[in-house]
Residue, then its C-alpha position, 0 to 999 in steps of 0.5 A: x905692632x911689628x912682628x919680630x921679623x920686622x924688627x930684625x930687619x929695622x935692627x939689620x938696617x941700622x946695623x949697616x948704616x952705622x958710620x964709621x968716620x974716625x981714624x984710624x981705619x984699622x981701630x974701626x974697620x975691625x968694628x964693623x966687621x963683627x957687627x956685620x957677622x950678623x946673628x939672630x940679634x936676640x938682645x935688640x929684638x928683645x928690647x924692641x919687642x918690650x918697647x913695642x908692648x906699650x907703643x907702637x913706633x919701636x924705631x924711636x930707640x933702634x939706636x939704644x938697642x943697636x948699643x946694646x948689640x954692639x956691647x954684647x958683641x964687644x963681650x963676644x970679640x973679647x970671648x973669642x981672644x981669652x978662648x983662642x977662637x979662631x971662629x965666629x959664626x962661621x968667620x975668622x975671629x978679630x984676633x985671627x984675621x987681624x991679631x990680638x992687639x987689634x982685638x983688645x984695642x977695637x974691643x975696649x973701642x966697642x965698648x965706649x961706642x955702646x956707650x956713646x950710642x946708650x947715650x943718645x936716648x931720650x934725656x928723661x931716660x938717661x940715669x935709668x937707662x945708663x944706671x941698669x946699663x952699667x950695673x949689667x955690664x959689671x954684672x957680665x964681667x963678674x961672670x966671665x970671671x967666675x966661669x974662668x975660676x971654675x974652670x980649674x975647680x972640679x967642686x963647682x956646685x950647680x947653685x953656683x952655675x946657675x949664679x955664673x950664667x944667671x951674670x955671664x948671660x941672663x942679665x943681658x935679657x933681661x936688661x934688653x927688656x927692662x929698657x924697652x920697658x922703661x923707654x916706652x914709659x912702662x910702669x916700675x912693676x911692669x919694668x921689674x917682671x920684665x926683666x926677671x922673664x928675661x932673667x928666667x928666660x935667659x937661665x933656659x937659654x944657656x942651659x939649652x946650650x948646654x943640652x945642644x952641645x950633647x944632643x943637637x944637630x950640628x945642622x941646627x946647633x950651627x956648630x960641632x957638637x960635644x965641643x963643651x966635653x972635649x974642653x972639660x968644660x964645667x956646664x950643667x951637664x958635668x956638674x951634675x954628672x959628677x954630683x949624681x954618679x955612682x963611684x964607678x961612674x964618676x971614676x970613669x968620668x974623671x979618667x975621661x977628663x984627665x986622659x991626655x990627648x984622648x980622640x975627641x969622637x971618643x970622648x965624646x961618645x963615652x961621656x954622653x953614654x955616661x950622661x945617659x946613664x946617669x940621666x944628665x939628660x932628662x935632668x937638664x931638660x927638666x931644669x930648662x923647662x922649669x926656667x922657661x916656665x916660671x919666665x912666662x909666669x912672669x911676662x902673664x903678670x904684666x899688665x898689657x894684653x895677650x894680643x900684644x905680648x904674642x910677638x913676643x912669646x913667640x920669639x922666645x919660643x923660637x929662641x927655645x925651639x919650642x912649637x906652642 
């Protein structure tokens, strides 16, 4: 069994002997540069983890998981241009450090590599694996568009939420482990409670974002916070503020949206005081927790032994920054 950490290693190390030999240079260049910006590589780590449930040698598939990165990061470098980003993960975005024609081109290259590269599994796995990959992909893209929609709807509902980020982010979890499970030839139940702990585990995932765009530490978040307030961006926490205040709350909330150029420490500090009053935050961390808790009944169901699911739980806690 390798831990996790091992296997974010065999993940880093693949990563960076990608080759690149096509021409022309400044279509790749850029490709490699996102790839190198590195991150907790979630999805990979997911996949291998999986795979590694029922057999022993996860570096067999680094190649598959290693597309599934490259996909989520081509998603990211598109992220980055339709929000006008001018940084990821600490570095100048494509478009920034390059321009915005490089970004879409190298993007739309991202994407037929993660193909080329989800190609190359086992041959009696290819239809599964390209089949979830596929409908994954398309899922991840009706998201984008519903989040893009909701941001000129002040109605969203938090049903409709929880569908944006179940398709914006979750089935991309859940996918990393319904493939690990089904090329270490797990069974089709198996494979199935897999990819809803993901799914599950994916809905906390995003929801805890949210939370930490309030309430965390900038020194852990890894960004500033109350980013999400100062862009009136719909997450659960607003939905739900709008939903649960009372006339004067809301009101007061809608003034806050609606002022032109307010000072962002400003903003910030009254929307989250209405937040506490409300309670957006024992709300929010009650819904996280029932997500992370129906996930792990799920990954109880599957059938191997505790002793190898532990990597596995424990970088979901980690993921969670949760200490059992």
């Amino acid at each position: 069994m390798y831990t996790s950490e091992e296997i974010l290693t065999l993940v880093n190390k693949y990563i960076e002997q990608l080759p690149y030999d096509r021409t022309p240079k400044g279509l790749y260049e850029p490709i490699r540069y996102v790839l190198s910006l590195g991150g907790k590589r979630i999805r990979p780590v997911l996949m291998l983890l999986a795979y590694n449930l029922y057999k022993d040698d996860p570096e067999h598939i680094l190649e598959t998981a290693c597309a599934l990165e490259t996909y989520h990061n081509y998603t990211l470098l598109h992220d980055d241009l339709m929000d006008n980003a001018s940084l990821r993960r600490g570095k100048a975005t494509v478009h920034t450090r390059w321009n915005a024609n490089t970004a879409i081109l190298s993007g739309d290259s991202m994407l037929v590599l993660a193909y080329e590269r989800m190609a190359k599994c086992d041959s009696d796995k290819l239809k599964p694996i390209l089949d979830l990959f596929t409908e994954t992909a398309l899922q991840i893209g009706e998201g984008q568009q519903y989040d893009m929609e909701f941001e000129n709807r002040n109605d969203v509902t938090e049903d409709e939420y929880i569908e944006m980020i179940r398709l914006k982010t979750s089935v991309l979890l859940a996918c990393a482990l319904k493939m690990g499970a089904i090329l270490a030839d797990a069974d089709e139940r198996d494979t199935e409670l897999l990819y809803k702990f993901g799914e599950k585990i994916g809905l906390a995932f995003q929801l805890q974002d949210d939370y930490l765009d309030v309430y965390g530490d900038t020194k852990v978040f890894g960004k500033a916070i109350g980013g999400d307030i100062t862009s009136n961006k719909k997450t659960y926490m607003l939905i739900n503020a709008f939903l649960k205040a009372d006339e004067k709350q809301r009101r007061e909330l809608v003034e806050w949206i609606n002022k032109p150029n307010p000072d962002h420490d400003e903003k910030i500090a009254a929307v989250t005081k209405l937040y506490n009053e409300i309670g957006i935050d024992k709300l929010a961390i009650s819904r996280i927790n029932h997500y992370f808790d129906e996930g792990r009944q799920y990954l109880e169901q599957v059938s191997v032994s505790n002793e190898r699911k532990q990597q596995l739980i424990a970088f979901t806690n980690e993921m969670m920054h949760r200490q059992f």
